[in-house]
VOVEXLO-214454 format. One line per 3 residues: their letters; for each residue x, z, y of C-alpha. Coordinates in steps of 0.25 Angstrom, whole numbers, plus 5000, padded with zeros to 4 digits. Example, Ala and Ser with C-alpha at 12.3 -4.5 7.8 and 13.67 -1.06 7.14 Angstrom:
as	5049,5031,4982; 5055,5029,4996
//
This chain:
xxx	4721,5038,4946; 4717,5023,4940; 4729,5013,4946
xxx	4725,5004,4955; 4720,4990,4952; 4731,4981,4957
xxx	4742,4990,4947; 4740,4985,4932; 4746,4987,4918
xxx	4756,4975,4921; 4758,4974,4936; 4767,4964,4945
xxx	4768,4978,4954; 4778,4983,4942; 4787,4971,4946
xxx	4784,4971,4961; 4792,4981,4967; 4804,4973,4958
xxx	4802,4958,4961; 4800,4962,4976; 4813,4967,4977
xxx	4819,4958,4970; 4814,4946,4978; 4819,4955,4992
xxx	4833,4955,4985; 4832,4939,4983; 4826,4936,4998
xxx	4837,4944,5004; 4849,4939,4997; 4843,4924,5001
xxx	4842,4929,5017; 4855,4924,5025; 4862,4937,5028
xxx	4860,4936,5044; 4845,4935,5041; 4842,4950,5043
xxx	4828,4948,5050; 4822,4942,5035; 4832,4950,5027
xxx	4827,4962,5033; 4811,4959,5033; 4814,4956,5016
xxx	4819,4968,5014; 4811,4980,5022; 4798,4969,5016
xxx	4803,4970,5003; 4804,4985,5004; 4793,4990,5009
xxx	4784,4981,5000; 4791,4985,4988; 4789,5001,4991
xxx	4775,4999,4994; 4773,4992,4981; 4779,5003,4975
xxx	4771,5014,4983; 4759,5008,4979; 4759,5007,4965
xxx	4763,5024,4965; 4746,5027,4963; 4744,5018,4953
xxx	4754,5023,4944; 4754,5037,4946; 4739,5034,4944
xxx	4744,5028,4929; 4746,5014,4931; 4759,5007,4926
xxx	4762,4992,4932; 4772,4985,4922; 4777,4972,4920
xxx	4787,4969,4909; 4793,4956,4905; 4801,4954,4890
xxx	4817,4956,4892; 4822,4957,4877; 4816,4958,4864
xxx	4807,4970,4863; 4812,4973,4878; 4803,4972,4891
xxx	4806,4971,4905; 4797,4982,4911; 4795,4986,4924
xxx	4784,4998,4924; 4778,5006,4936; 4778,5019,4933
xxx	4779,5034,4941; 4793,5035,4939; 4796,5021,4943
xxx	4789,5023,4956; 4795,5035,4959; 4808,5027,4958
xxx	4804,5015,4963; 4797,5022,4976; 4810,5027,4980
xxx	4817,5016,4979; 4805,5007,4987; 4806,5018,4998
xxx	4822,5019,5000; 4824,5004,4998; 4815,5002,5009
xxx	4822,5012,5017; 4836,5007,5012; 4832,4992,5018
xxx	4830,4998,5033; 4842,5006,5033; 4850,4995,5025
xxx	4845,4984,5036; 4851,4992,5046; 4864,4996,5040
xxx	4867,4982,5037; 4863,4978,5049; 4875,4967,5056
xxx	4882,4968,5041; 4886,4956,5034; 4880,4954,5020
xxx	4865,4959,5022; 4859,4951,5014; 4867,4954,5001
xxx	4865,4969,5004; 4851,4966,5004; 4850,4959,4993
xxx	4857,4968,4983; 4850,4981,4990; 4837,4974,4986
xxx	4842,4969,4971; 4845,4985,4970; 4831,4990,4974
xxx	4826,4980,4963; 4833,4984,4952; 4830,4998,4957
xxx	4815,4994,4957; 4818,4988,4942; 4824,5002,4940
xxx	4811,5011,4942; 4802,5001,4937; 4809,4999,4923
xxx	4801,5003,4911; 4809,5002,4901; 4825,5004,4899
xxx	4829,4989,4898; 4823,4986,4912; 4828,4999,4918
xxx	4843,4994,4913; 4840,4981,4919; 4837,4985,4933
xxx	4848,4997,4932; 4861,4987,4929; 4854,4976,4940
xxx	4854,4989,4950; 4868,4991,4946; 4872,4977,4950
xxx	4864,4975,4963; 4870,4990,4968; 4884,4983,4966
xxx	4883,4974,4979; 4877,4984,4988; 4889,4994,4985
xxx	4900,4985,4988; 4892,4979,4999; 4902,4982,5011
xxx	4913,4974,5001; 4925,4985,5005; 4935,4988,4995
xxx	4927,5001,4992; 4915,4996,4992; 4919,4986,4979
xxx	4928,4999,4974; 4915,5005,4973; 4905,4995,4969
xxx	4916,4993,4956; 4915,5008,4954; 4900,5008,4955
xxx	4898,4995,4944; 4908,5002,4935; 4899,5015,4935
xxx	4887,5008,4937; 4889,4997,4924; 4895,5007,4915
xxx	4883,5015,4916; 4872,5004,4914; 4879,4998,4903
xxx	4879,5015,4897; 4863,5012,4900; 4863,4999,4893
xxx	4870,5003,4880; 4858,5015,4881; 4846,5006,4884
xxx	4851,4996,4875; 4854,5007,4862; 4840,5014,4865
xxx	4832,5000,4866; 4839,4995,4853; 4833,5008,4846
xxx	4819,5011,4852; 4816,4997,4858; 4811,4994,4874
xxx	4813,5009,4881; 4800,5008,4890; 4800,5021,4900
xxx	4788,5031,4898; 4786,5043,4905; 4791,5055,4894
xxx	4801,5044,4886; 4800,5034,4875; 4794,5037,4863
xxx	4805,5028,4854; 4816,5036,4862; 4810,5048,4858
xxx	4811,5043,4843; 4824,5039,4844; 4827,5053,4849
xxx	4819,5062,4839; 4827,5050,4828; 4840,5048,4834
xxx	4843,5058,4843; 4858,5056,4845; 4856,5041,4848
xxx	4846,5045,4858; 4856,5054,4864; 4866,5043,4866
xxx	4857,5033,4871; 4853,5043,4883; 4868,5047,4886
xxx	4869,5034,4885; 4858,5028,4896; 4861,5042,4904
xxx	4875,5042,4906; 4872,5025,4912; 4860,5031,4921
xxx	4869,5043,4925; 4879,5032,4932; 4870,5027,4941
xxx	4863,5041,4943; 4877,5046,4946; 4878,5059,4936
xxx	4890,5063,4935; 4901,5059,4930; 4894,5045,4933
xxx	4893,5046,4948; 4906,5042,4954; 4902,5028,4959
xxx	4891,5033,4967; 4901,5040,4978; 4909,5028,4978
xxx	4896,5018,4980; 4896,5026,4994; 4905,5015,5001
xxx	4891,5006,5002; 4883,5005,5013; 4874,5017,5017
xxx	4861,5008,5012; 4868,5006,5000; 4873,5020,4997
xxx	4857,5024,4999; 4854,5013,4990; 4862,5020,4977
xxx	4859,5035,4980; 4845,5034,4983; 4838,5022,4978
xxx	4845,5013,4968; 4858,5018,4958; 4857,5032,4956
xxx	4844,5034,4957; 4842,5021,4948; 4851,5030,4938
xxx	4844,5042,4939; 4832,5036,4938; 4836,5030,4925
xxx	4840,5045,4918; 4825,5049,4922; 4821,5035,4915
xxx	4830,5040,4904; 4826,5054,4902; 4811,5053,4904
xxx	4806,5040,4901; 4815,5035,4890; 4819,5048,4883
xxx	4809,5058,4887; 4814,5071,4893; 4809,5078,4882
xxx	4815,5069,4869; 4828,5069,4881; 4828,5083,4880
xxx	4828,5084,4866; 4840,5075,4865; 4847,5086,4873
xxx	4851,5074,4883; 4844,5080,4895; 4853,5093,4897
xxx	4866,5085,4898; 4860,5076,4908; 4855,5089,4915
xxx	4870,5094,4917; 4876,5080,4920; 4865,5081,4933
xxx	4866,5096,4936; 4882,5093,4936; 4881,5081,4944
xxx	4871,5089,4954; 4883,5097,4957; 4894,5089,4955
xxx	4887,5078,4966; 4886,5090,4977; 4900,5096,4974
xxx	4906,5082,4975; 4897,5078,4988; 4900,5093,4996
xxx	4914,5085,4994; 4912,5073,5001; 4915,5070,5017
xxx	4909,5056,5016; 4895,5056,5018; 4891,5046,5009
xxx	4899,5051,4997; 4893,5065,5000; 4878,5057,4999
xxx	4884,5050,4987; 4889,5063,4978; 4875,5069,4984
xxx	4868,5059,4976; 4876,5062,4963; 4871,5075,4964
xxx	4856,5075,4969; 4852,5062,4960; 4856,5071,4947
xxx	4844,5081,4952; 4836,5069,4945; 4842,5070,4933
xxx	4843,5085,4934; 4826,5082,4934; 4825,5075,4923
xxx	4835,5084,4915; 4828,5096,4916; 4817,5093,4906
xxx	4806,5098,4915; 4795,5092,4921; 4796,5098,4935
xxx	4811,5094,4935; 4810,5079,4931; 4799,5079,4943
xxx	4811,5086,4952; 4822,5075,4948; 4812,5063,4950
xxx	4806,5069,4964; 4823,5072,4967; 4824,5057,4962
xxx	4816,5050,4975; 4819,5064,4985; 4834,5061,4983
xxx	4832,5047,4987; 4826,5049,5000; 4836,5059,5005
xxx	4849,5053,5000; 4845,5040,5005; 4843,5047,5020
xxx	4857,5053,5017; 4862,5040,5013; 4855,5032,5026
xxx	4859,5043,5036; 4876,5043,5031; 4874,5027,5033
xxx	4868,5029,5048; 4880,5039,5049; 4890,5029,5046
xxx	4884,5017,5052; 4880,5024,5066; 4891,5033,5067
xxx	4901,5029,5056; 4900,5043,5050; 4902,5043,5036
xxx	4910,5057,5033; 4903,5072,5032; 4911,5077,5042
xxx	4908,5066,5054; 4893,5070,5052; 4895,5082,5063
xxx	4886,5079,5074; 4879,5068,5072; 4865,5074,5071
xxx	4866,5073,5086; 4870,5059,5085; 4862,5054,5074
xxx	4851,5065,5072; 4839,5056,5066; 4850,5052,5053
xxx	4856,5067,5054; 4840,5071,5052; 4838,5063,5041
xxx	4852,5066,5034; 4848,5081,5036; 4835,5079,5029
xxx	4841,5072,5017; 4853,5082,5016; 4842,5095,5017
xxx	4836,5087,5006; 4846,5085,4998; 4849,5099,4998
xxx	4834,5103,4994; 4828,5109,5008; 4813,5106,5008
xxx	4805,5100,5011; 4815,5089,5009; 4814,5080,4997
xxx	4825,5087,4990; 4819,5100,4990; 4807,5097,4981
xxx	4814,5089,4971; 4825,5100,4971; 4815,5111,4970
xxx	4809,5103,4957; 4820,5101,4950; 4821,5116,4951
xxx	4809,5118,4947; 4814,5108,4935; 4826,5117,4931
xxx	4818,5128,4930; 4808,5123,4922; 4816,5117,4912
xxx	4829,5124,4904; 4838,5122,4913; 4836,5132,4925
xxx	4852,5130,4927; 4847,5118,4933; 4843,5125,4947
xxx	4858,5131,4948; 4861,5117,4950; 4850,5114,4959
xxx	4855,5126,4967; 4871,5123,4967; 4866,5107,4970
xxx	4857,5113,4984; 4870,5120,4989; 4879,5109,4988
xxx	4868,5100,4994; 4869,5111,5006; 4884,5111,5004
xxx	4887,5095,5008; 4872,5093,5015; 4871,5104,5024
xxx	4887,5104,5032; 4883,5089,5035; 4868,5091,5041
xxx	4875,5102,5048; 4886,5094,5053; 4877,5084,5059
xxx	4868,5093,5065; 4877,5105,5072; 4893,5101,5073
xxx	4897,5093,5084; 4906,5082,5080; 4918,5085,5088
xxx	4922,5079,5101; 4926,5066,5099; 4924,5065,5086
xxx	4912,5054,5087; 4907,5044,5076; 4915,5031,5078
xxx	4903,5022,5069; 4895,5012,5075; 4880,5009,5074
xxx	4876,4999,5062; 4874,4989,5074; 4890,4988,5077
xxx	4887,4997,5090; 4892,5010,5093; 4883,5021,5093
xxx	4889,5027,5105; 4887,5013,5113; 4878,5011,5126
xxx	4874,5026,5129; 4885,5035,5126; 4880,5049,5129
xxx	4868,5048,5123; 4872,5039,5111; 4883,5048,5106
xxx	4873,5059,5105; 4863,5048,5096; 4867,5037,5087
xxx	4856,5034,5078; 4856,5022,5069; 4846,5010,5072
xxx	4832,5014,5066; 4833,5004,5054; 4846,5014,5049
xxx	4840,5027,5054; 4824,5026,5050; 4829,5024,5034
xxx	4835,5038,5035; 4824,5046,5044; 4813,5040,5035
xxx	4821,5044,5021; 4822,5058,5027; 4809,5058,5032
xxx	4803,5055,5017; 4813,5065,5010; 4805,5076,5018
xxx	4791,5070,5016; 4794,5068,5001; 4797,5084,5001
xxx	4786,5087,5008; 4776,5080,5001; 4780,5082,4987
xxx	4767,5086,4982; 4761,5075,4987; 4754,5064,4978
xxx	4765,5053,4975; 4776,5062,4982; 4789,5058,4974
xxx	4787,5074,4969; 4775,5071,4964; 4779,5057,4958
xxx	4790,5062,4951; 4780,5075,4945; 4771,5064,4940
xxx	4781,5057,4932; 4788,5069,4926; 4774,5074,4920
xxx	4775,5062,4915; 4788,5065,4909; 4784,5079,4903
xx	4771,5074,4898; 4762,5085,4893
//
């Protein structure tokens, strides 16, 4: 496929995506906070022109073409921004959910004091998540991965409570000590090969340095690895993720499914296969330890969620244990398996976000916030009941939900690799999924909430859901279609996407171009 005219060797389009958030993030924070009208067309503007730029350059560079635009930072050291498959892969699902996460955020915050702020950060984190899949070399991925770290901070302790600060503290502390783990490694490894530019299958000096060195090359990965794995919440790492739950609901889908962990798990894929190489990674013997810290954190995530009664923090120690399947992929040193974790790395998004916006909707509509209160409310709420259903089957890996293709190739992975142990884990993980999923879908669906025992929460518009009509409104009380839609249309796309994996630029079928080229022939 010859790349289209308009998308050249150097290209603004590499920048784009970058600068337009950025200028959203600058517009908003000048609007007056009780200027929702112009705030709100900025921000659903900014979105959808952003994600299709993105979707339009996919043809071009899976055709072969490679916008880039780099600038000079240090001696010897470039800024570089580079469009390339995996960047897109990234980047798309970020376009998509932030998208998504503005309707549903505009609606949350609806009434609320300090809007503009909120905005403005939440678009300063999309930017430097942008920055994040669009980095080409290591020096602009640490850039835009301490910037995320700062702009995440605000969003956090947004609701300015005393736990919310409490856990804002805790997440800097973890969040700081890791990138400066990353620093000291990026900084060690540049100051011995030179600028680290990401290409598909690793860097030829690193290799060097390896077949040289190898013990250094050891530490610098344990190094940048154990600074990633904060952020990407392996454990022992991820304790301030549970804690981050006292956020708000568009906030909290922010961190598990577009921005933090995935930034961190998207930096160990960097790491292990376009810095390294899996293969000299491998030779190093660095990949199997990875692959126990995932495969333990799999299980350790599911034990801890199955544990849990608030909802959120059930979600929150789901994500500890589904985003390690990513890192599981890469670990296994096998084509099929790396194209599993990186398929699991956009399917996880989709569902856990709809997790994420349905338990906001149950909070905010009916002030449910526990496992335990959601008996019955599939009668009352059945559109957001629906939607968490498909993102909970999902998560188990029922097809043909997103979470059962990339489940089904990262098994494949395990098997095709040397360690067939893997699918034990994959098999203990699927039975804890069902363990904390399938009691709470069942719950909703087919226990009756006891007499009396009604929801005491208000809609998000400071009415009671129960006003006006109170026969029929005790039986519905769905939120406004800006808070609902997000969630049926995240749902909605984790089915599709499971449905049309073979399809031409499927995330299945992204994620299998770029580890072919990861394993080249």
């Amino acid at each position: 496929m010859t790349p289209p005219s308009w998308v050249g060797e150097s290209s603004v389009l590499a920048v784009a995506p970058l600068v337009l958030s950025a200028l959203v993030a600058v517009v908003v924070f000048l609007i007056p906070d009780p200027r929702t009208r112009p705030r709100t067309a900025v921000n659903v503007t900014g979105a959808a022109v952003k994600l299709l730029i993105v979707a339009a350059l996919v043809p071009a560079v899976v055709g072969g073409a490679r916008p880039e635009w780099r600038s000079a930072l240090l001696p010897g050291v470039d800024l570089i921004l580079r469009v390339e498959p995996l960047s897109l892969l990234f980047a798309g699902l970020s376009s998509l959910l932030w998208l998504l996460t503005t309707i549903y955020a505009i609606g949350y915050l609806e009434g609320r004091p300090h809007r503009a702020r909120f905005f403005g950060f939440f678009s300063l984190c999309v930017t430097a998540t942008v920055g994040i899949s669009f980095s080409g070399n290591l020096v602009t991925f640490l850039l835009f991965f301490e910037l995320l770290t700062l702009v995440t901070y605000p969003l956090i302790v947004h609701n300015g409570t005393a736990a919310a600060f409490a856990s804002g503290r805790l997440y800097l502390r973890y969040a700081l000590s890791g990138g400066l783990a990353v620093l000291m490694g990026v900084a060690w490894l540049t100051a011995l090969v030179g600028d680290v530019e990401f290409a598909p299958g690793g860097v030829a000096a690193v290799a060097e340095l390896a077949a040289t060195d190898p013990a250094t090359a050891t530490a610098i990965f344990a190094l940048i690895a154990c600074g990633l794995g904060v952020k990407a919440a392996l454990f022992p790492l991820h304790g301030w993720l549970p804690r981050a739950m006292v956020a708000p609901a568009p906030v909290s889908a922010l961190l598990h499914a577009v921005a933090v962990v995935k930034a961190g798990v998207f930096g160990l894929v960097r790491l292990v296969d376009d810095v390294y190489g899996v293969r000299v990674a491998d030779e190093l013997g660095v990949l199997l330890p990875l692959l126990v810290v995932a495969s333990f954190t799999v299980i350790y995530g599911s034990v801890r969620a199955l544990m849990q009664d608030d909802l959120k923090k059930r979600l929150a120690y789901s994500t500890v244990s589904q985003v390690s399947y990513v890192t599981i992929g890469i670990a296994l040193v096998s084509e099929v398996g790396t194209a599993g974790g990186l398929t699991h790395l956009v399917h996880q998004g989709l569902m856990k976000i709809t997790l994420f916006f349905c338990a906001g909707l149950f909070a905010e509509v009916l002030g449910v916030k526990t496992v335990s209160g959601l008996a019955g409310l599939g009668r009352r709420m059945p559109w957001t009941c629906a939607a968490f259903t498909v993102g909970a089957f999902g998560m188990i890996g029922l097809p043909p939900i997103a979470g059962f293709v990339s489940k089904w190739q990262l098994g494949l992975g395990a098997l095709d690799s040397d360690h067939a142990w893997v699918v034990g884990i994959f098999v203990a993980s699927a039975l804890l999924n069902s363990a904390y999923f399938l009691p709470l879908v069942y719950s909703m669906w087919f226990v009756e909430r006891p007499d009396g025992d009604e929801p005491d929460g208000g809609r998000p518009d400071g009415g009671h859901p129960d006003e006006g009509a109170p026969g029929r409104a005790r039986r519905r009380a769905e939120a406004p279609p800006a808070l609902l839609l997000p969630a049926v249309l995240t749902a909605a796309a984790s089915l599709i996407v499971g449905i049309i994996a073979a399809a031409p630029y499927s995330p299945m079928a992204m994620a299998t171009f770029i580890a072919r080229g990861v394993f080249p022939s």
